[in-house]
C-alpha positions as CSV (number, residue, x, y, z in Angstrom):
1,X,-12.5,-13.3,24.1
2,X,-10.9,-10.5,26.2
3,X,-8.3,-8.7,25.3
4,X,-6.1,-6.4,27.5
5,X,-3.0,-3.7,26.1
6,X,-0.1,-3.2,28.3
7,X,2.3,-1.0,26.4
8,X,3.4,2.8,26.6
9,X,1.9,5.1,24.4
10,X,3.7,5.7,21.3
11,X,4.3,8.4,19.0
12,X,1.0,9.6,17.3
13,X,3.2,9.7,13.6
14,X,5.0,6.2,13.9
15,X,4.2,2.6,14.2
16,X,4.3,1.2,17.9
17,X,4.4,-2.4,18.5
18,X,2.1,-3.2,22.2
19,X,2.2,-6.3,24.3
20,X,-1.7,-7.2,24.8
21,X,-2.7,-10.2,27.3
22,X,-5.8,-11.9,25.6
23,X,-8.0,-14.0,27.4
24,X,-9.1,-16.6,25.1
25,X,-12.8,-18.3,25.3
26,X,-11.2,-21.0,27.5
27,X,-10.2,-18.8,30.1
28,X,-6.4,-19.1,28.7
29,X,-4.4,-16.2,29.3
30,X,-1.3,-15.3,26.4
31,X,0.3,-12.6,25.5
32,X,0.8,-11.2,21.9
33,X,2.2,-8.6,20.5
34,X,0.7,-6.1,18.0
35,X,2.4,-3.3,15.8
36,X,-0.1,-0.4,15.8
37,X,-0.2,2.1,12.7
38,X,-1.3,6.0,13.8
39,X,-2.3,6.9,9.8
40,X,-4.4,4.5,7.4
41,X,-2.3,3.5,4.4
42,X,-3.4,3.9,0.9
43,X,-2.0,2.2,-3.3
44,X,-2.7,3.5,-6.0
45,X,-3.4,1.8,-9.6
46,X,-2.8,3.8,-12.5
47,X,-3.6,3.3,-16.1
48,X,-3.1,4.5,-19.1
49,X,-6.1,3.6,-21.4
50,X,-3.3,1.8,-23.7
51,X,-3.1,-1.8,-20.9
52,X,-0.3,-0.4,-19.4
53,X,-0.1,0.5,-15.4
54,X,2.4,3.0,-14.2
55,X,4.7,0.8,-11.4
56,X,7.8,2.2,-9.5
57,X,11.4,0.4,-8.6
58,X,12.4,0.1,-5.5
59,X,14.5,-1.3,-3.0
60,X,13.2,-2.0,0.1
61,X,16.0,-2.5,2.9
62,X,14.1,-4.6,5.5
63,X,14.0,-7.1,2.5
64,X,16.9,-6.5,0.9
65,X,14.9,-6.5,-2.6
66,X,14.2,-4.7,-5.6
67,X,11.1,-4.8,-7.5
68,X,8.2,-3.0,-9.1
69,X,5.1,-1.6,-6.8
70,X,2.3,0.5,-7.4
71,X,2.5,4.6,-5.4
72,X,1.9,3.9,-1.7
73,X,2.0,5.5,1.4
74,X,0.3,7.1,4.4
75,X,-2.2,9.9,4.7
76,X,-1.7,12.5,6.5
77,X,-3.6,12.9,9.9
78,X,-6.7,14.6,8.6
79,X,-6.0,13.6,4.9
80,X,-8.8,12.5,2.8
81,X,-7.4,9.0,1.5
82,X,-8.3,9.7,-2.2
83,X,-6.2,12.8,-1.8
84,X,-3.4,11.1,-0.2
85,X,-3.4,8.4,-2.9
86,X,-3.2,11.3,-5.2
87,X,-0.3,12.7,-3.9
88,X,1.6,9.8,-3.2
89,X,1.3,9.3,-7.0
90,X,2.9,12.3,-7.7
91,X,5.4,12.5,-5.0
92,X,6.5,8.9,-6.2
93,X,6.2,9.1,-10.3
94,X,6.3,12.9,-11.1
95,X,2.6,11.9,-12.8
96,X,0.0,13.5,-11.8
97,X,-3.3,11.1,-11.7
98,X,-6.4,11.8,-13.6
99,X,-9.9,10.8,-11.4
100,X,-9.7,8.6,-8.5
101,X,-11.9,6.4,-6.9
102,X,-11.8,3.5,-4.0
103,X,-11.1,0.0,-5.2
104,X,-11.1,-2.2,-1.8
105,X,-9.8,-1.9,1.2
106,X,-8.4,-4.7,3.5
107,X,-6.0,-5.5,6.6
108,X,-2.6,-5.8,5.7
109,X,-1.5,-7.8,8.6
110,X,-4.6,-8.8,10.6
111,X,-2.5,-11.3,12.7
112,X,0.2,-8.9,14.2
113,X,-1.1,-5.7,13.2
114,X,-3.9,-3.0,12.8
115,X,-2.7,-1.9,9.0
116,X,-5.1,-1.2,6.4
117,X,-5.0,-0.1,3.2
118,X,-7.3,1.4,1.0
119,X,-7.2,0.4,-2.9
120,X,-7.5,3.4,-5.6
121,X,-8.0,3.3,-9.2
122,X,-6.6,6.3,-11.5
123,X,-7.5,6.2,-14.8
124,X,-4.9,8.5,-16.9
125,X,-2.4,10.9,-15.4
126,X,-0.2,13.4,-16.7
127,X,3.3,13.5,-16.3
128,X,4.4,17.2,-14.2
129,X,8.0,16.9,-13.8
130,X,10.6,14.0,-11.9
131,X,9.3,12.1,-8.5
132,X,9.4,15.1,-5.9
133,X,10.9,12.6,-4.1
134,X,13.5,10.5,-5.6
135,X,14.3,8.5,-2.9
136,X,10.6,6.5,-3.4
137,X,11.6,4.9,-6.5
138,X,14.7,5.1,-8.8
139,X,12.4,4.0,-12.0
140,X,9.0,5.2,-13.1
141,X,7.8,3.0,-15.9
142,X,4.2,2.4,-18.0
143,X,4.8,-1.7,-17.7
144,X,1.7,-3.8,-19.9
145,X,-0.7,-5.0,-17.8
146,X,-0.3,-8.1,-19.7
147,X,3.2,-8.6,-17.9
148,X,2.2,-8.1,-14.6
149,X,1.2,-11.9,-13.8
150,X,4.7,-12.6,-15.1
151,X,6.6,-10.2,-13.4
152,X,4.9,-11.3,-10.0
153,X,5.5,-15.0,-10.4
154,X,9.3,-13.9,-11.1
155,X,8.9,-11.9,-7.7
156,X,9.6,-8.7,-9.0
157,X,6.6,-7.5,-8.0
158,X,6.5,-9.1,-4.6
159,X,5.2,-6.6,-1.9
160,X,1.7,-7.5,-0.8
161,X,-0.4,-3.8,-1.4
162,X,1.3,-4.0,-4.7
163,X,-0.2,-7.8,-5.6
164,X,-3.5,-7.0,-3.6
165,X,-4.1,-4.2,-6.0
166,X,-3.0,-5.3,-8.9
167,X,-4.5,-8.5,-8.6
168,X,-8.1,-7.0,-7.7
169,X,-7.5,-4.1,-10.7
170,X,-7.0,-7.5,-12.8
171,X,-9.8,-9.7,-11.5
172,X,-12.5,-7.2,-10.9
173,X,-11.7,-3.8,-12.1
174,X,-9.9,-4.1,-15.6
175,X,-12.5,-3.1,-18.4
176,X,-13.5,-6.3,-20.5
């Protein structure tokens, strides 16, 4: 399989969507589009040592939904992406997050886009103040980790870094 971009360059610090022509094995020729990210993307789990996990409320526009996610965001160009998931934390929850270390990372949207997202685990954090930025979350709770299957079947936690990382942290991280 071939596959040829026809698009403009777009901004080094935004998403940009390009128009690629892929030749399939066939010889077929189609076009598809693809929504480019410039910065990798990184979540952040937290605990507590007590079962809870620290979530954020949001509403998210595109949607037009509230619910409860885990800190994410971009890294900056040159970030290291524990660091970033770091700082998202604090920017998000006013906590700041004790050690941090990788989970998994995956593509986000491997069928329209080159998105992906690295995982972290923070055990502990230490509350420094209110969200730097308030406009990330308007509630910063410790919710039981026992309530986070619930809470996703009733969509409230319904964004897909949030699930991918709390399901993992669940299935494969969670101490015994």
């Amino acid at each position: 399989m071939r596959v040829t971009a026809h698009s403009e360059p777009g901004s080094p610090d935004k998403p940009n969507e390009d128009a690629i022509a892929i030749v399939a094995g066939t010889g077929k020729r189609f076009e598809h589009h693809v929504v480019h990210f410039p910065h990798a993307s990184v979540t952040a789990v937290v605990t507590d040592g007590h079962d809870r996990v620290l979530l954020i409320r949001r509403h998210r526009f595109i949607t037009g939904r509230w619910g409860w996610e885990v800190s994410a965001g971009w890294a900056d160009a040159g970030e290291d992406l524990a660091a970033a998931a770091r700082r998202e934390v604090e920017e998000e929850t006013g906590y700041r997050p004790g050690p941090v270390r990788p989970m998994i990372a995956y593509n986000a949207l491997s069928g329209i886009s080159d998105m992906r997202f690295t995982a972290f685990l923070a055990e502990g954090a230490e509350r420094i103040g209110p969200p730097s930025d308030p406009g990330e979350s308007s509630q910063v709770e410790w919710v039981p980790l026992a309530d986070v299957p619930r809470l996703a079947a009733q969509e409230q936690i319904q964004d897909g870094p949030s699930l991918t990382a709390l399901t993992y942290y669940l299935a494969v991280e969670r101490p015994p």
